[in-house]
N, CA, C and O of each residue as an XYZ file, in Angstrom:
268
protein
N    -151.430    160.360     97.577
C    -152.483    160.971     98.357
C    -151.959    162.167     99.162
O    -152.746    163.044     99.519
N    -150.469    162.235     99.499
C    -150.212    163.002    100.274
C    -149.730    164.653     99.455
O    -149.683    165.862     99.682
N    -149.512    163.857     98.633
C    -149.379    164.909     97.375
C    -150.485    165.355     97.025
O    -150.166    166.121     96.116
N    -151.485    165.398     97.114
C    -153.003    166.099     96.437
C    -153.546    166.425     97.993
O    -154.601    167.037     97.824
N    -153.403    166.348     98.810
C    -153.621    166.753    100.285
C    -152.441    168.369    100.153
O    -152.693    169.572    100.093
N    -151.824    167.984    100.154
C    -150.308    169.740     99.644
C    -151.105    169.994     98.772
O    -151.761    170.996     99.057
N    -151.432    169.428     97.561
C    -151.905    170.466     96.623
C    -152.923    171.169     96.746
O    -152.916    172.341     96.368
N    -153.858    170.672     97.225
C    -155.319    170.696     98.227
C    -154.929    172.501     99.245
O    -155.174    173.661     98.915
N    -154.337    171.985    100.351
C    -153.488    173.017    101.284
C    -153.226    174.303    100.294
O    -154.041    175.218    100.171
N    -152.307    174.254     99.792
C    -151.518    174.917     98.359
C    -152.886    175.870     97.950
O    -153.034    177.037     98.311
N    -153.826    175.106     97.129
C    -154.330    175.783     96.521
C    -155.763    176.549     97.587
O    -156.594    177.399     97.266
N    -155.582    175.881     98.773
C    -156.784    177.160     99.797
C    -156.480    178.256     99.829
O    -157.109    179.250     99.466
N    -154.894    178.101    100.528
C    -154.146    178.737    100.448
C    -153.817    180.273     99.861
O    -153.796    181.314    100.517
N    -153.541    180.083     98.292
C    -154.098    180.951     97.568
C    -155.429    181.705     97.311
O    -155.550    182.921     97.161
N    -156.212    180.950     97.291
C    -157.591    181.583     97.518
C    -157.534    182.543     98.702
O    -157.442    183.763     98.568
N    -157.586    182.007     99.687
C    -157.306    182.629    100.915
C    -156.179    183.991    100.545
O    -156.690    185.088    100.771
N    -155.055    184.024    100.130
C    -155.010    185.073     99.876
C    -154.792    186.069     99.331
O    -153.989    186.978     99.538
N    -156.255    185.721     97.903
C    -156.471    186.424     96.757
C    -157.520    187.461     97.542
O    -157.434    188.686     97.625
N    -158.586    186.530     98.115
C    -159.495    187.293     98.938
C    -158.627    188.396    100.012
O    -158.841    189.603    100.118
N    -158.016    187.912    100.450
C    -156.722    189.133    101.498
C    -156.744    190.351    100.536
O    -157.252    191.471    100.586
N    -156.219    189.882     99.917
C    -155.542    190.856     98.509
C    -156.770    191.948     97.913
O    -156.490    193.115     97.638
N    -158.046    191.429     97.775
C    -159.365    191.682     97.465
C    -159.914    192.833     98.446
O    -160.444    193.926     98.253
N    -159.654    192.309     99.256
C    -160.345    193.432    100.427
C    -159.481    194.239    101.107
O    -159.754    195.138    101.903
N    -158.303    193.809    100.691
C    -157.038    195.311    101.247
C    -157.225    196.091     99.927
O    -156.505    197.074    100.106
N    -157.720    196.199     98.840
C    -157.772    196.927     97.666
C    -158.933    197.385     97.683
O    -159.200    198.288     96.890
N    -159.940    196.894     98.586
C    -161.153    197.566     98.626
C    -161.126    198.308     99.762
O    -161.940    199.217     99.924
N    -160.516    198.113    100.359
C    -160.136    199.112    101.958
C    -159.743    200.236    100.948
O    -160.640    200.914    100.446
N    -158.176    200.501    100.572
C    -157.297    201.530     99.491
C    -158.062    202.096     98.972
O    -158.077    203.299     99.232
N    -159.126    201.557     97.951
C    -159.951    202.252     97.030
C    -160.963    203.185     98.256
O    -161.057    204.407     98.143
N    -161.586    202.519     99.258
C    -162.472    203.246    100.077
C    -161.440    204.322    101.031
O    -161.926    205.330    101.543
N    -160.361    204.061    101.149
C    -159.477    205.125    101.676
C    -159.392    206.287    100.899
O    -159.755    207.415    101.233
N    -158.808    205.879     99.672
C    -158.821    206.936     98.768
C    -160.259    207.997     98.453
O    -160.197    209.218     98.309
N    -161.264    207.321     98.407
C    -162.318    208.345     98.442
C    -162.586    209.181     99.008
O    -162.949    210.305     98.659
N    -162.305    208.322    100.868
C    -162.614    209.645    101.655
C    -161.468    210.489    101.965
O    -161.678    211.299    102.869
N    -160.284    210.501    101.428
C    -159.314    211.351    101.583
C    -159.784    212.179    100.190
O    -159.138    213.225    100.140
N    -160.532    212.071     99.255
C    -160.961    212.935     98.304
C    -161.844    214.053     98.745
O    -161.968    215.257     98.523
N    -162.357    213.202     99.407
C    -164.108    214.158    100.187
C    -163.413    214.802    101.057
O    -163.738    215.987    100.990
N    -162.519    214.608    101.942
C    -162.088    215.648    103.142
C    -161.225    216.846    102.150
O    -161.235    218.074    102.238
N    -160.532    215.983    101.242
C    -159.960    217.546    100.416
C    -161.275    218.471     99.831
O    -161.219    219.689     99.661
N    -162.233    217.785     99.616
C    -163.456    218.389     98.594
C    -164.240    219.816    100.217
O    -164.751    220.933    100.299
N    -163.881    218.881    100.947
C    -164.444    219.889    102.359
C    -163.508    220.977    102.752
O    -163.836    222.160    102.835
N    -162.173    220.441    103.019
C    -160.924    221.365    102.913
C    -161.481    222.593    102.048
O    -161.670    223.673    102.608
N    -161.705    222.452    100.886
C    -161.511    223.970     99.957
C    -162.266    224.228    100.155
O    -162.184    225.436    100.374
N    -163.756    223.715    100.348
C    -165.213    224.463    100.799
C    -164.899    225.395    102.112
O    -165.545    226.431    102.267
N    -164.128    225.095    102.832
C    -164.144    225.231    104.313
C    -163.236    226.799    103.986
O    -163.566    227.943    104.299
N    -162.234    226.403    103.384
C    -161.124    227.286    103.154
C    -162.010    228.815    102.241
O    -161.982    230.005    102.557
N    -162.666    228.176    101.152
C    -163.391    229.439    100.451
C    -164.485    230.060    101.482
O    -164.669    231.277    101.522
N    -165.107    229.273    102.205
C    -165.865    230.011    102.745
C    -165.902    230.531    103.737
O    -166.850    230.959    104.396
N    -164.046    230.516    104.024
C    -163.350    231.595    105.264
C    -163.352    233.043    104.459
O    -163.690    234.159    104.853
N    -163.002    232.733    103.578
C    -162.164    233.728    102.872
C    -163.524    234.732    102.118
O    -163.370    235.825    101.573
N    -164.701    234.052    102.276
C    -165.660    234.610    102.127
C    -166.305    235.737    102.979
O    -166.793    236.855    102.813
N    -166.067    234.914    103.913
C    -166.890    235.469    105.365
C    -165.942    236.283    105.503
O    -166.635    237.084    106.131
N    -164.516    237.001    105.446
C    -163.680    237.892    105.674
C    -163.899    239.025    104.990
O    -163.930    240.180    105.417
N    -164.082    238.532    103.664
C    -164.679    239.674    102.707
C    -165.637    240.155    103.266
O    -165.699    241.383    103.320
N    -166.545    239.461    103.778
C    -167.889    240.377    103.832
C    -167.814    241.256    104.635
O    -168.119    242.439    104.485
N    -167.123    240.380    106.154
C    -166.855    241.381    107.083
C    -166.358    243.132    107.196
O    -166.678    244.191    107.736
N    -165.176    242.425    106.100
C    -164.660    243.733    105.635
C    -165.633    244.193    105.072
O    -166.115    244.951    105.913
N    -166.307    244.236    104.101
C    -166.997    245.366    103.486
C    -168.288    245.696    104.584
O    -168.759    246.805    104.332
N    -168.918    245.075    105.636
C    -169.406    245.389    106.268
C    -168.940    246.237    107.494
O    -169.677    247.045    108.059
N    -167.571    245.965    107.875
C    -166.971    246.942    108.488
C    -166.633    248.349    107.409
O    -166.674    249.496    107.855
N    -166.410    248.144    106.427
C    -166.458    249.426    105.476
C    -167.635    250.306    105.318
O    -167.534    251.503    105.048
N    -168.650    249.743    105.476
C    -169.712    250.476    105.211
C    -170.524    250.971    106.590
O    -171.543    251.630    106.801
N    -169.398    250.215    107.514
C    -170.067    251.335    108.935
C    -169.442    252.084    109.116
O    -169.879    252.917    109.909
N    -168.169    252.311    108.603
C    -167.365    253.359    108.835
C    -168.116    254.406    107.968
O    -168.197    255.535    108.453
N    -168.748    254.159    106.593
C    -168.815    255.257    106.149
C    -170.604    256.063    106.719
O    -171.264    257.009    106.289
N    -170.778    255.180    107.724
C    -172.267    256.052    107.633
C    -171.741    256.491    109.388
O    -172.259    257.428    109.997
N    -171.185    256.042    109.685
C    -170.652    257.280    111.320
C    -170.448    258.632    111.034
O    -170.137    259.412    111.933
């Protein structure tokens, strides 16, 4: 009896922490996404500096040429 009481223990045990295991891999996987999306914002952010510089410039170009 005392032996199937351990095995009993033993095998919650495991369960207990397959589920651990389960939801630290679902944390990782949900980590990983949003470190995807902040890079996906990163380059948006980054192109549409580099946008707005251009324009500037050519809008500063084209007041120079009508003074």
């Amino acid at each position: 009896m005392v032996l199937n009481a351990n095995q009993s223990e033993i095998l919650e045990m495991k369960v207990t922490f397959r589920e651990l295991q389960n939801a630290v891999t679902s944390f990782n996987n949900s980590l990983e996404h949003i470190e995807e999306q902040i890079s996906e914002l990163e380059d948006k952010t980054s192109s549409l500096t580099q946008l707005d510089k251009a324009k500037k410039k050519e809008f500063n170009s084209l007041s120079l040429t009508y003074l």
